[in-house]
Every structure is written in structure tokens, then in C-alpha cells.
C-alpha positions as CSV (number, residue, x, y, z in Angstrom):
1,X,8.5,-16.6,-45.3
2,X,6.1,-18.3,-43.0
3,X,3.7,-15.7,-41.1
4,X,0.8,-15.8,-38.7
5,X,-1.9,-13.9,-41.6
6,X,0.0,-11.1,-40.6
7,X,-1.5,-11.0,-36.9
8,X,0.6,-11.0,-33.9
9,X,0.8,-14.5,-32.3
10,X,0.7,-15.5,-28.7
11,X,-1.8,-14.4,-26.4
12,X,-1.5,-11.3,-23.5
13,X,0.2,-11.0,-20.9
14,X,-0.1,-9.7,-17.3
15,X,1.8,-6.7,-16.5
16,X,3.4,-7.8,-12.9
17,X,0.2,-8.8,-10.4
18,X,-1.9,-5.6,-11.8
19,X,-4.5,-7.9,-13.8
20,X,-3.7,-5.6,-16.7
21,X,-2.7,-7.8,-19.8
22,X,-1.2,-7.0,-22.9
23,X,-1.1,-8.3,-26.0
24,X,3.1,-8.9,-27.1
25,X,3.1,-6.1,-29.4
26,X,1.8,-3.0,-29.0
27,X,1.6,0.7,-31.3
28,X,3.6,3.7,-30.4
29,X,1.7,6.5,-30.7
30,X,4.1,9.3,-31.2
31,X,4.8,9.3,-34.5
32,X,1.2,10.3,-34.9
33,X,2.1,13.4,-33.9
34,X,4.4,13.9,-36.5
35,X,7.7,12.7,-35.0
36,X,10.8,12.8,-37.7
37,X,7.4,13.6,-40.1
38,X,4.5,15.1,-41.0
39,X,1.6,12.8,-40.8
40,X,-1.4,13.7,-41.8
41,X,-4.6,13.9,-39.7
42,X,-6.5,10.7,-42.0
43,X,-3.7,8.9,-42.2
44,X,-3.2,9.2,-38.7
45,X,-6.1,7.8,-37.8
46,X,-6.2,4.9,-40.5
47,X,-2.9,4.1,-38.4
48,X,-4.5,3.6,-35.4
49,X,-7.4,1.4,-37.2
50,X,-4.7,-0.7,-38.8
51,X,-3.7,-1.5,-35.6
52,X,-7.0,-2.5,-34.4
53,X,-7.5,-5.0,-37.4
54,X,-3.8,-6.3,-36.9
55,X,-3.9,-6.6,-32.9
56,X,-1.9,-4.3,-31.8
57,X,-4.5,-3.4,-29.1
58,X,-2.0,-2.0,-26.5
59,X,-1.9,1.7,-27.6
60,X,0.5,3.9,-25.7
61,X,1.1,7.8,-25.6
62,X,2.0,10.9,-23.9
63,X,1.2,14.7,-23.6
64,X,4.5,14.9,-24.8
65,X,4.2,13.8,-28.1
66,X,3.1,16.7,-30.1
67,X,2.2,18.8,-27.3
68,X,-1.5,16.4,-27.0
69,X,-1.8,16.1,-30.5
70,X,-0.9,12.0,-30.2
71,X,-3.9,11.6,-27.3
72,X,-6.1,13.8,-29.4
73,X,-5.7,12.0,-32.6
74,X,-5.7,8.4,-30.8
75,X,-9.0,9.6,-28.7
76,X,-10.7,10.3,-32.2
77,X,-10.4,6.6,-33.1
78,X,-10.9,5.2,-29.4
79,X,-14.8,7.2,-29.6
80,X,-17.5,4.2,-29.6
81,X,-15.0,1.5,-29.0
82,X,-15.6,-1.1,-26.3
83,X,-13.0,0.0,-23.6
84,X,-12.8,-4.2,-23.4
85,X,-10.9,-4.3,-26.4
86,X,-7.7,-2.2,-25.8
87,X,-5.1,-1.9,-23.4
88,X,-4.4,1.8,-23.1
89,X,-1.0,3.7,-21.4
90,X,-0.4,7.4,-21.4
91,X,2.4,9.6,-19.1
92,X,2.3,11.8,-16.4
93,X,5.4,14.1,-15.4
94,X,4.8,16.7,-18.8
95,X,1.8,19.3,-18.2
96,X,1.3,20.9,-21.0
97,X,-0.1,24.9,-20.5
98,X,-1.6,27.2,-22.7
99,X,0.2,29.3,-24.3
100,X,-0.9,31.2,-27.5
101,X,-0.8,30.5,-30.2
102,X,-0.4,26.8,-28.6
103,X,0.3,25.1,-26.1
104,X,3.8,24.0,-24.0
105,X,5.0,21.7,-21.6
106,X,6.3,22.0,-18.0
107,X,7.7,19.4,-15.4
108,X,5.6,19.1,-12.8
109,X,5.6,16.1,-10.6
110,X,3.6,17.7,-7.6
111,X,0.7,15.5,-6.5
112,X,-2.0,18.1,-8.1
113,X,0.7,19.0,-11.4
114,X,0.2,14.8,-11.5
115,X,-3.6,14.4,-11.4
116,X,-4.3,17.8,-13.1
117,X,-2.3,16.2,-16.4
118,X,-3.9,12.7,-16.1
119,X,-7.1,14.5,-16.3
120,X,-6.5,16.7,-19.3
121,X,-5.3,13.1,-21.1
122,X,-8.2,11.6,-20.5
123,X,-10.4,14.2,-21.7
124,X,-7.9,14.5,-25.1
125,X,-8.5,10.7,-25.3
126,X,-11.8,10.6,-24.5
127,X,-12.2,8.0,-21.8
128,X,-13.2,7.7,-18.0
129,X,-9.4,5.8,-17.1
130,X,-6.1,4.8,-18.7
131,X,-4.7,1.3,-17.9
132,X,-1.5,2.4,-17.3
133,X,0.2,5.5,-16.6
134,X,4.2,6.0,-16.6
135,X,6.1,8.6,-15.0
136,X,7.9,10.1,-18.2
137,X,12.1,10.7,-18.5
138,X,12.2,11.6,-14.5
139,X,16.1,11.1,-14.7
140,X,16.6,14.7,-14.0
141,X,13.7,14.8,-11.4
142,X,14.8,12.2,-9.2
143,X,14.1,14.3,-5.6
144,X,10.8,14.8,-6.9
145,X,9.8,11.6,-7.9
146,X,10.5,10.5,-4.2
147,X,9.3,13.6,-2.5
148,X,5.4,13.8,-4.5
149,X,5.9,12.3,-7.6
150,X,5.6,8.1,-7.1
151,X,2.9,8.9,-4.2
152,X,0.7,10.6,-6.5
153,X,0.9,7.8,-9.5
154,X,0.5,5.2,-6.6
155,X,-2.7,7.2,-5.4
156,X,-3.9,7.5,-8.5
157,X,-4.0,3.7,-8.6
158,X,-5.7,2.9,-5.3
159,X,-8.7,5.4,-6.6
160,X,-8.9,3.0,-9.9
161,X,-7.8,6.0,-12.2
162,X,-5.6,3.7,-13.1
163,X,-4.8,0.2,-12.6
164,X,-1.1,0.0,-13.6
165,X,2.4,2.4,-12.7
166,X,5.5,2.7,-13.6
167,X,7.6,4.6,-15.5
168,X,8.9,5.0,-18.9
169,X,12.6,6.1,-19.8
170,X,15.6,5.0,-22.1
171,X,18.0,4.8,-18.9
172,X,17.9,1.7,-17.6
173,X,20.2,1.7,-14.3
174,X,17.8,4.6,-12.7
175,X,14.4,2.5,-13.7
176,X,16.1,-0.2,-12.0
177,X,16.8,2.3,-8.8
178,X,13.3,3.0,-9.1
179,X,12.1,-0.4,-9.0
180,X,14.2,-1.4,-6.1
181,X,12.6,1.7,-4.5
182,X,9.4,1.6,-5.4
183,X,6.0,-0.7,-6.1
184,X,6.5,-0.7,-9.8
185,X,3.9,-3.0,-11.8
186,X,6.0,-1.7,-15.5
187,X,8.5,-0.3,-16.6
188,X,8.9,1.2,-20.2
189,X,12.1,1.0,-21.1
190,X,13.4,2.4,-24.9
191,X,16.2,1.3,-26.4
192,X,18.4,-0.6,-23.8
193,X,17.2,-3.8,-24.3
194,X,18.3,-4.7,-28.4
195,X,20.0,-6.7,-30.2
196,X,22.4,-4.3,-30.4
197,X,22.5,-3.3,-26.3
198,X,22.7,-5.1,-23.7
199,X,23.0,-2.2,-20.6
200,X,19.4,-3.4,-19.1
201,X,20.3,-7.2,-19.2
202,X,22.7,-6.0,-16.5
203,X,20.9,-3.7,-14.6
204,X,17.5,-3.6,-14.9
205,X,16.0,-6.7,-16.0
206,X,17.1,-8.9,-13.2
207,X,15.8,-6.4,-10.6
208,X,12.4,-6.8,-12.3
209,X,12.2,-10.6,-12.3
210,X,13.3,-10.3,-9.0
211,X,10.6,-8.1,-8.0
212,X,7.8,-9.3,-10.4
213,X,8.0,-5.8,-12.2
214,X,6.8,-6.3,-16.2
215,X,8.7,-5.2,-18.6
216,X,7.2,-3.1,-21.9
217,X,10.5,-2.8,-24.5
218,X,10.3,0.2,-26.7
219,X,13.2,1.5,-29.3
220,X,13.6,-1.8,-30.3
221,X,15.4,-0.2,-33.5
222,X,17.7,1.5,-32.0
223,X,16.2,4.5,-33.6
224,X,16.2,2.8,-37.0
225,X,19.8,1.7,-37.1
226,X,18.1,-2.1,-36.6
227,X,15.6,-1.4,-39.4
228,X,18.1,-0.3,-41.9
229,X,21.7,0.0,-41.5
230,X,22.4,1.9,-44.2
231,X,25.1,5.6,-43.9
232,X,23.6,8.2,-41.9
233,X,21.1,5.5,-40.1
234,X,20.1,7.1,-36.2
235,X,21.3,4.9,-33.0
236,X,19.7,7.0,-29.9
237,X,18.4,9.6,-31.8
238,X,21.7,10.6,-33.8
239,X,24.2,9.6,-36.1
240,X,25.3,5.6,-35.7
241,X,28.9,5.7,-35.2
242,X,30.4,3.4,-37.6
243,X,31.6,0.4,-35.2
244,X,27.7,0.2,-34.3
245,X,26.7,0.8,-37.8
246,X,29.3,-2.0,-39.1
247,X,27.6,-3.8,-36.4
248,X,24.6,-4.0,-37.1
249,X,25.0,-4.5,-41.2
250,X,27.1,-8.1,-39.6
251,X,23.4,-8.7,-37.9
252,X,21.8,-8.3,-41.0
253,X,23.9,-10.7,-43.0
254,X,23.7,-13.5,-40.8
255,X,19.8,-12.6,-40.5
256,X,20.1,-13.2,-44.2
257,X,21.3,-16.7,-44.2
258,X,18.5,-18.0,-42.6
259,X,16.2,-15.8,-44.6
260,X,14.4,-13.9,-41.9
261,X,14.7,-9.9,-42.1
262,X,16.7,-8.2,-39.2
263,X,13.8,-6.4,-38.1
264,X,11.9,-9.2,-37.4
265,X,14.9,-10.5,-35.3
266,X,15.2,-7.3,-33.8
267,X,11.2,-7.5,-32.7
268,X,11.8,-11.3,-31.6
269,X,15.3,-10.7,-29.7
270,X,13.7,-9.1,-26.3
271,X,11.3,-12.0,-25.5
272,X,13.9,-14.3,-24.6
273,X,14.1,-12.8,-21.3
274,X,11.1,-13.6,-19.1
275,X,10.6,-10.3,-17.6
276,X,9.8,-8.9,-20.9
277,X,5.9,-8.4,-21.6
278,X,5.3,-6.8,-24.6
279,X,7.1,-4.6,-27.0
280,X,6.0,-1.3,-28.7
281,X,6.6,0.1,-32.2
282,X,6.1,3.5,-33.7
283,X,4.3,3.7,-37.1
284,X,3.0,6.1,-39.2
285,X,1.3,4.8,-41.5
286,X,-1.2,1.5,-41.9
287,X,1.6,0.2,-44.0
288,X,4.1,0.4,-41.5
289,X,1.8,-1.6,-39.1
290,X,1.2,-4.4,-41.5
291,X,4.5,-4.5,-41.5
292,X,5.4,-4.8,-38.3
293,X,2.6,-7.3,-37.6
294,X,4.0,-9.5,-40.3
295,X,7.6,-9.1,-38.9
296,X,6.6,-10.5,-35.5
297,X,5.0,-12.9,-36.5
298,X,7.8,-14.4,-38.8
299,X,9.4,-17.3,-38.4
300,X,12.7,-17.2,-36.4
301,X,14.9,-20.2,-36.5
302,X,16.6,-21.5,-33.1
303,X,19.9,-21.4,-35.1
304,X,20.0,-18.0,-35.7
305,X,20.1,-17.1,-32.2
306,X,23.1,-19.4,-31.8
307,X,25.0,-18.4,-35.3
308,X,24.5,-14.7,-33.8
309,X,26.4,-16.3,-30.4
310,X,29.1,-18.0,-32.3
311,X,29.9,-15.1,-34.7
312,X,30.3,-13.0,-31.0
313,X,27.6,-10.8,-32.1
314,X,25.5,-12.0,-28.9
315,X,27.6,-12.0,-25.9
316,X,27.2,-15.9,-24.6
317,X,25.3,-15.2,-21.9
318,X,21.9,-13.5,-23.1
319,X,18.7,-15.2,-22.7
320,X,17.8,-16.0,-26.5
321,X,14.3,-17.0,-27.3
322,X,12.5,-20.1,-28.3
């Protein structure tokens, strides 16, 4: 296996004409809060270290995830760090209120809902701006987001809260609506963009090269059917059906004849379109970004991408990468 010391390779990238740049791979921060499991608070943080020393220095999160505790726990390792050295995204859209013996969230996408939770992240992360903010899962808030809720984001930006907007969703054929609609420098997209889906190859991606719109991949897993498609594996949050889980074990053994693990191909596979910027994996433990790291960083033969084409498992038409 030939890998780059375990460091991600390449160097950042712009996100659309923003001047924010990214490195190609990037931490999810909401399994810090205990998504699928516990994680405890040093480990947490250790997490977040790990993928300081392995350059995964675009760190994104939400109020969402864990209702603060992600921003909270990331802000702990942020304290005393140049704000040079990291690229830093959080949401907007969620406010989360008190409520004993916690807190909860509510949709709010007003203009003051929008700065009022903006404010509260940066005070849970502990810095003066985010680089980018994302409107979070508007697709059931789409009145609103045209009404209050892009003007706000895009207001945000001209005061220099924030230097890049989007928004960040797992349906693809809206975030293209909204990039059509809208000055969009991003878009986070989960899940749509895989080797196992295609849906934002024909929807939203072209839209964004049109339009000079960056693209940030998440769900590159397929909610770990990619990273393991063993029985009972998740594909969008449930249960793979078994054409998709006899899928994606036909991925894997082709991955294997070339020697190069599915999840690395699965981390390589949505760079071959140009649009794409960066791509962001969830971890939860220093391990798991090690591993990740390494993963990228592996090296992909061209003919993989083609045996995957040949053995129809990659529809003849996809942008593959070098």
C-alpha cells in the first residue's frame, strides 16, 4: 500500500471566488457529539487533535449535533490556536433554546433567529467569525429561505461574520434550486455524490460548475454501507436493501483486485468531478482519523476506475479521477 506518511495530499482549494480555501479533506464534527455513540469528552478532543497533526484543518459543525455539544467540544481544542491554521464551517437554520434540564432546537430562519444562532456558535466555539456558514436541511423551509432566510446568511457575509454561504443538505435537486436562485459560494451536499449514487451528477453538480458554486461532499459512505458492506450495514441512515448491499460487496471485490480498500475508493471517487472541493468524514476517535488520512492518501490505480466502468458498476458517463 503506498501512502502519503499518512497526511492528506494535494494542497487547498478555493471555495467558489470567496478566498476561503480548503484543504481536500476535512473532519466531521458530529460524531463528537455522540452520534450512533457515546464518545467520551478526552477522546473527543484527542479526535479533534488528531486531525490537526494529520491535516484535516477544515473542521465543520452544527448546533444540531448534540444540541451544542459538537461546537462546545471543538471550541475547547480551537482555544489558543492560530485562527490561520484552520478552515472553520458551522450552520445556521437550528436555534437551540433553553429548556431544563437542557437545551432544544427550533427552526428559525428569521433574519434575527439567523444571527442570534451564529452568535451563540461562536461563543460555544470560542472565536470572533466562522469561515463558512450553511443553511442546515431547509428542504421543508423553502418559503422561508427566500422570504428572510438567504438574505440574512448573505448579510452576515457583507459584515465579514463570515466569508463563505451556502447550504448543507443530503437532497441534491433543491441545493441545485438554490444555487440557480441564489449567490451560493458552497454547497454541502451528504450522500448524493458516491460511488454508489449518482442523483447529484444529474442535478446538482453541473449547476455548480456552471455557476462557480464549490462543492463540499459529505456521506461519502453512504452511511457506512461503503465502509463495510457487511448484513445489517446503514445506506441513508437505515437498513441497506440488499440490491445496494449486493452492490456495493461487487465494489469491494473489484477494489480488491487492485489491492486498494473500498473506502479509500469511496474517498477518491468524488474528485473526479471538478466542482468538487473537498470532502468531509465523521470520526470518533484519533484512530478513525489516521485512518481516514491514510485512506486518501492511498494509491488508486487509473484502471480501477475503468474495471468499475466495464463491470457496469460506474454508469459510462461519470467523471472518474486521475
Amino acid at each position: 500500500m503506498a501512502v502519503n506518511g499518512g497526511r492528506v495530499p494535494s494542497g487547498p482549494r478555493e471555495l467558489g471566488r470567496s478566498g476561503v480555501r480548503v484543504p481536500p479533506l476535512g473532519l466531521g464534527c458530529a460524531p463528537l457529539a455522540n452520534l450512533y455513540q457515546a464518545v467520551p469528552e478526552e477522546r473527543a478532543l484527542d479526535t479533534v487533535r488528531a486531525a490537526f497533526d494529520t491535516g484535516l484543518t477544515y473542521m465543520d459543525t452544527a448546533p444540531h449535533y448534540g444540541v451544542g455539544l459538537s461546537e462546545e467540544r471543538l471550541g475547547r481544542v480551537l482555544a489558543g490556536r492560530d485562527r490561520a491554521g484552520y478552515t472553520l464551517s458551522t450552520k445556521v437554520g437550528r436555534r437551540l433554546r433553553p429548556r431544563a434540564p437542557d437545551r432544544v432546537r427550533e427552526w428559525d430562519f428569521t433574519r434575527d433567529g439567523i444571527r442570534a444562532s451564529l452568535e451563540s456558535s461562536l461563543e460555544r466555539l470560542g472565536v470572533d467569525a466562522v469561515d463558512i456558514a450553511y443553511l442546515h436541511d431547509p428542504e421543508d423551509h423553502v418559503r422561508e429561505v427566500h422570504e428572510t432566510g438567504f438574505a440574512a446568511l448573505a448579510e452576515l457575509k457583507r459584515e465579514k461574520l463570515v466569508k463563505a454561504i451556502g447550504f448543507g443538505m443530503n437532497h441534491s435537486d433543491l441545493l441545485a434550486r438554490f444555487v440557480a436562485d441564489f449567490d451560493v459560494d458552497v454547497v454541502l451536499c451528504a450522500g448524493r455524490w458516491t460511488l454508489l449514487e449518482r442523483t447529484a451528477f444529474d442535478d446538482l453538480l453541473p449547476v455548480c460548475e456552471r455557476r462557480g458554486t464549490s462543492v463540499v461532499v459529505g456521506g461519502v459512505y453512504n452511511s457506512g454501507l461503503l465502509a463495510d458492506p457487511a448484513p445489517g450495514a446503514r445506506y441513508d441512515y437505515r437498513q441497506a436493501p440488499p440490491e445496494l448491499l449486493a452492490r456495493a460487496r461487487r465494489l469491494a471485490e473489484v477494489c480488491a483486485e487492485f489491492q486498494v480498500p473500498l473506502r479509500a475508493a469511496a474517498l477518491r471517487f468524488p474528485f473526479g468531478h471538478p466542482a468538487v472541493a473537498a470532502a468531509v468524514v465523521g470520526c470518533a476517535s484519533p484512530a478513525e482519523v489516521r485512518d481516514n488520512a491514510e485512506l486518501f492518501a492511498h494509491d488508486i490505480p487509473g484502471e480501477l476506475w475503468q474495471a468499475l466502468v466495464r463491470r457496469g458498476l460506474l454508469d459510462d458517463d461519470i467523471p472518474l479521477p486521475v
